[in-house]
N, C-alpha and C positions, 0 to 999 in steps of 0.2 A: 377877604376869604382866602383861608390855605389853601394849596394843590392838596389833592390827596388822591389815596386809591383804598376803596372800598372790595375788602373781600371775605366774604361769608361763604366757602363752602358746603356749609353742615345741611344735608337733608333734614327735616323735619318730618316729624309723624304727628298729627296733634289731634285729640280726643278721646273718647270713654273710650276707644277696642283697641286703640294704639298699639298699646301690649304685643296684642296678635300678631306683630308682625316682624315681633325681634329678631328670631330667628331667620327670617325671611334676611332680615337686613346682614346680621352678620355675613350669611352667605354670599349674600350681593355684593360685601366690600371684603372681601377672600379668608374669612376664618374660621379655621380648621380646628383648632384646636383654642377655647377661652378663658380668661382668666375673668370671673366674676368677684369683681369687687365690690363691697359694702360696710356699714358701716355697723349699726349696735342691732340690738333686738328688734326693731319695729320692722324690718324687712322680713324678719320670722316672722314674727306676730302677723302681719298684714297679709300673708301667705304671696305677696312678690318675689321674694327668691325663691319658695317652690315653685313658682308660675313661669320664671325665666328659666330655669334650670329645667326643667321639662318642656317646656319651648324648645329647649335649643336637644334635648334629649331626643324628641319627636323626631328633629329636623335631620339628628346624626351626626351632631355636632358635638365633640366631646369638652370637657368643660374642669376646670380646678374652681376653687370658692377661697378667697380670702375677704374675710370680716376684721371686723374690731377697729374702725378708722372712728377717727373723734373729730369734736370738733378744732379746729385750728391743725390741720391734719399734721402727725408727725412722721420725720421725718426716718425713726426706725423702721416702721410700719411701709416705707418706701422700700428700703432697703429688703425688708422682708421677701416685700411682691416683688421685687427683683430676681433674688434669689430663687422663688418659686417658679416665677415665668423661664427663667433660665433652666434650672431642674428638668420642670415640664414640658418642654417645647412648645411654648403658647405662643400663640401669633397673632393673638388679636384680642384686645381689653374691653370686656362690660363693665363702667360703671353703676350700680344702683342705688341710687342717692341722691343727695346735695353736692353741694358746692364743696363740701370736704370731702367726698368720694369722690367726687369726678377728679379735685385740684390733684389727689393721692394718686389717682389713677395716673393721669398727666407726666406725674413726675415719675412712676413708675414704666410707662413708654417710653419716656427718655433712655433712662436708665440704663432699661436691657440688652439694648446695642451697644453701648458707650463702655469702653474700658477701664476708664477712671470714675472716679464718684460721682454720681449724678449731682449733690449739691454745687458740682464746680458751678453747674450753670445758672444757678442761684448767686453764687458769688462773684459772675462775670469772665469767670476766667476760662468758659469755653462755652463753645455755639454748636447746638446740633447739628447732624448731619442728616440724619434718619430715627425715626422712633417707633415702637407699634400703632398701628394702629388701633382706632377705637370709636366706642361709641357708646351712648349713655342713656340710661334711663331714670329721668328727671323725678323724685319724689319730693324735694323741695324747694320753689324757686324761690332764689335769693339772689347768688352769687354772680347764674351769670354764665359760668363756666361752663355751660351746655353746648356752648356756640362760640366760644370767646376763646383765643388763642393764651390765656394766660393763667396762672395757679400760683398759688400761693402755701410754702410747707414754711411749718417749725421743726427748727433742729434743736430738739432738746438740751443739747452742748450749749448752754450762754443764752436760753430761753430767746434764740435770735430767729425771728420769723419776716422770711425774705418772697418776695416775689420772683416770677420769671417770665416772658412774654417768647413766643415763638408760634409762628403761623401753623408749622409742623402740629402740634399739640388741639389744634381745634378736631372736635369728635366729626367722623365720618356722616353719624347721625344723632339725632336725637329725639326719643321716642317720649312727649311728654300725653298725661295722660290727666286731666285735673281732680280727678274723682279719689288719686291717689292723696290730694293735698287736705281735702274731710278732717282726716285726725290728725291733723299740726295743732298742737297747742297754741293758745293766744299771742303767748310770747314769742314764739319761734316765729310764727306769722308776722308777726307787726315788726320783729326785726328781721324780716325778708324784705319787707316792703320799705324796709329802712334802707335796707342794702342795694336793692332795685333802683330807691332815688337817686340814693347815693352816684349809683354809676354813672347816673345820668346827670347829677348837679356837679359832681367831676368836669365834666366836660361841657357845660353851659354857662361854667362861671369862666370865661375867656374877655382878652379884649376884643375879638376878632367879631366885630357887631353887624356884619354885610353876609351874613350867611342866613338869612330869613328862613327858609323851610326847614333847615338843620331846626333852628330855636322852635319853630315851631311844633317840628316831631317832638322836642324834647319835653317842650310846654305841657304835651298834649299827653305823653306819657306819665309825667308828674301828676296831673291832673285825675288823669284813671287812677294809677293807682292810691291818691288821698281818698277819692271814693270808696272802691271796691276795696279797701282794707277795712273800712267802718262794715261795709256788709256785710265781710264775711267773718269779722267777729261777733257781729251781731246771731247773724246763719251759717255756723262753717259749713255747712253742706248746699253753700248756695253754689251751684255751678257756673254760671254765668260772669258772675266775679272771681270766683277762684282760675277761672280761665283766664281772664285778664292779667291776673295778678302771674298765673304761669308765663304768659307770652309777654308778659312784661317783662319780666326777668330776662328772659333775652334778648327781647330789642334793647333793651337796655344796657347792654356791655357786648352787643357785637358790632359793634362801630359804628350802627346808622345813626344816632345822637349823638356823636362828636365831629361828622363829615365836612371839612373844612372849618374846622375851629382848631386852636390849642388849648389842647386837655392840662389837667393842673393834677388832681391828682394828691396833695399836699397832707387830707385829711384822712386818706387812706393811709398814707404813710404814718402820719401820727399816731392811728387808730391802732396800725401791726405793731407796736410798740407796748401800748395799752394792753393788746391778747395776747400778745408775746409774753410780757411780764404777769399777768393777773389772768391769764386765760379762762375771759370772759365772751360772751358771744358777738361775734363781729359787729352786726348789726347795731348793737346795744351801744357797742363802743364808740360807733362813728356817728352817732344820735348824743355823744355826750362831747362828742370834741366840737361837731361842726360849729354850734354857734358860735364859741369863743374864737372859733379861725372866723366867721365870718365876722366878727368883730371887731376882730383884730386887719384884715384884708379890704373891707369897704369901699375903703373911701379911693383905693386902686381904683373904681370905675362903679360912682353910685348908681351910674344911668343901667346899668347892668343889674343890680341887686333891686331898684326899684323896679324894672323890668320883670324880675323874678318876684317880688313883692304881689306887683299888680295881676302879672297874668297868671302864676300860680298859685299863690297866696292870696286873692281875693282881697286884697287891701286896697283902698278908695285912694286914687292917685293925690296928693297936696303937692301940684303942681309950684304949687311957690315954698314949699319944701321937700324936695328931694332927698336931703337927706333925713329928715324925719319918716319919709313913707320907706326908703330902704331898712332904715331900725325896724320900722315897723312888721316888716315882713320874716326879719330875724326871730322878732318876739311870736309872728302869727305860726313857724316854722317851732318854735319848740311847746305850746300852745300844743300842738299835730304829735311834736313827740310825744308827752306827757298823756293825750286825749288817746296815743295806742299805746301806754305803757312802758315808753321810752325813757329813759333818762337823759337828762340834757347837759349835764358834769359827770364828771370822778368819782366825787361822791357818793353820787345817784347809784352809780355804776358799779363800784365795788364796795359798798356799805362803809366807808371810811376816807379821810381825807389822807390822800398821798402826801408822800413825803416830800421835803427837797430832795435827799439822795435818791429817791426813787424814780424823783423828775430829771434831776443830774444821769442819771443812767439812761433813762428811753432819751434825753437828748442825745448822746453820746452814740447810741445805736441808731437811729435815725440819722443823725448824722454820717454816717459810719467811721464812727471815730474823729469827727469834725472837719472833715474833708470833702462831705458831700453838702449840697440844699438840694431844697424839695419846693415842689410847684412853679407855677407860671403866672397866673394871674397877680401873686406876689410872691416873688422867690426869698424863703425863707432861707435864711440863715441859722447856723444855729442858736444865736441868740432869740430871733424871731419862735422860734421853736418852744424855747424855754419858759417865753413870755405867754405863747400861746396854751401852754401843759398849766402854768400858773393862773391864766384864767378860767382856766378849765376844772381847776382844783376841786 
């Protein structure tokens, strides 16, 4: 078991009136003036931005609105809401959205204190000090990023799509409300719940096997959501499940399912390479890598993978083959992609087989110019990398 330290700041609001209380909250953590950020039409259509925007109108709380964020959020559209919040004298960031609203938001708090480019701190080359504050109002859970100290932009310039993690950056609050998740189409769903696992099979593919309750949150999590995903494609408007699949989404990537283990992480890297270059839906992406990483990583620790086989995967243990019930569980895990409309390759994923140059190239970024590896449970190299994108082909 790792040392660790466990910290979630973020209040929570959670249920059908949640809403009601946005404005209450902005005032409670000091802002005077807001920058409402979103992303395409469906926060019009669904009448949420008028709803937040007279919220905070009510309250006396003045407000700017910047839209048009996408998915794999970019990183002009940062710069944008920089500019603006700067301009405007805004002191305090709404998100309303997903995971690419809130990452854009994120990077955009950065930003607006910082002198130099906000990208440095994507590239490593500088640590906040201070940033807006903020706080979010969840319409899609996937990401994560409601609770989680970390975001993710593409910089247009070299289709390069980096990460950034800072404690700073986790939202003040987060107001989720599930009644808003009804009209997610099939897809978007089932690759939220993609993304959901994902956080959480991140961090439970580890050696570190003495952490019982950790695996067990984590187990327990995966478990919900293979359920309540079939429900509520079955009923989108089933609440009960769309609830889960909300509050999944954040226990899910705010640190309680990695709590004394080492996270790995490997497949997300893979994946920002894949949206990076084909900007394709995250979720989708990391549903067509995982099994060829876990194919390729196995036999690092089968007792682990049958583990995950058995307790999540409902695979019948062959104790006198282990490594047959760890394949097994691989195969019952994209089984689950395909059964919600996932792809489990490249292929699948953007309707054509990738290239070599094109494999040659996301290794190269991924690597960062082959100077970096990625993951823990087995630390890829760039070759590892290359072998991994080719089975994935």
């Amino acid at each position: 078991m790792k040392d660790f330290k466990y910290f979630t700041p973020t209040e929570v609001v959670f249920g059908e009136h949640s809403e009601e209380k946005i404005a209450r909250m902005v005032k409670r953590y000091g802002g005077t003036k807001v920058l409402v950020h979103y992303g395409g039409q469906s926060a019009i259509r669904s009448g949420l931005l008028d709803k937040v925007c007279n919220l905070l109108k009510e309250e006396g709380i003045a407000y700017v609105t910047l839209g048009g964020v996408v998915p794999n959020p970019r990183l002009s559209k940062v710069h944008e809401g920089i500019d603006l919040c700067r301009r405007e004298g805004v002191d305090f960031l709404l998100a309303v959205g997903g995971g690419s609203v809130i990452d854009s938001v994120k990077a955009i708090g950065y930003g607006v204190p910082y002198e130099g480019d906000v990208w440095d701190f994507y590239l490593g080359k500088a640590t906040p000090q201070t940033m807006l504050p903020l706080g979010t109002v969840l319409t899609i859970p996937a990401a994560g990023s409601e609770m989680s100290n970390s975001s993710v932009i593409t910089n247009e310039d070299g289709d390069v799509k980096l990460g950034y993690s800072h404690d700073l950056s986790r939202p003040k609050f987060a107001i989720m409300n599930p009644c808003r998740t009804f009209t997610l189409p099939p897809y978007q769903t089932a690759a939220g719940v993609t993304d959901i696992m994902m956080h959480t099979m991140e961090r439970y593919f580890s050696h570190d096997n003495d952490m019982t309750l950790t695996d067990a949150l984590a187990e327990a999590v995966l478990q919900t959501m293979k359920d309540a995903v079939f429900a509520v494609l079955k009923d989108p408007c089933d609440y009960r499940n769309r609830a889960q699949i909300m509050w999944g989404s954040s226990l899910a990537h705010n640190g309680l399912t990695g709590c004394g283990l080492s996270d790995d992480w490997a497949t997300h890297e893979l994946e920002h390479e894949l949206s990076g270059m084909f900007d394709v839906t995250h979720g989708a992406g990391l549903a067509a890598i995982w099994p060829s990483w876990a194919r390729y990583v196995y036999r690092e620790d089968i007792s682990r993978f049958v583990r995950f086989a058995v307790n999540v995967m409902d695979v019948p243990n062959d104790f006198g083959d282990p490594e047959g019930t760890a394949l097994k569980g691989i195969e019952a895990m994209e089984h689950f992609y395909h059964a919600i409309g996932m792809p489990i390759n490249i292929h699948e994923l953007i309707g054509r087989e990738v290239t070599d140059e094109e494999i040659t190239e996301m290794v190269r970024k991924c690597s960062r110019n082959y100077t970096a590896t990625q993951g823990s449970f087995k630390v890829l190299k760039p070759e590892d990398m290359e072998k991994i994108y080719q089975m994935a082909r």
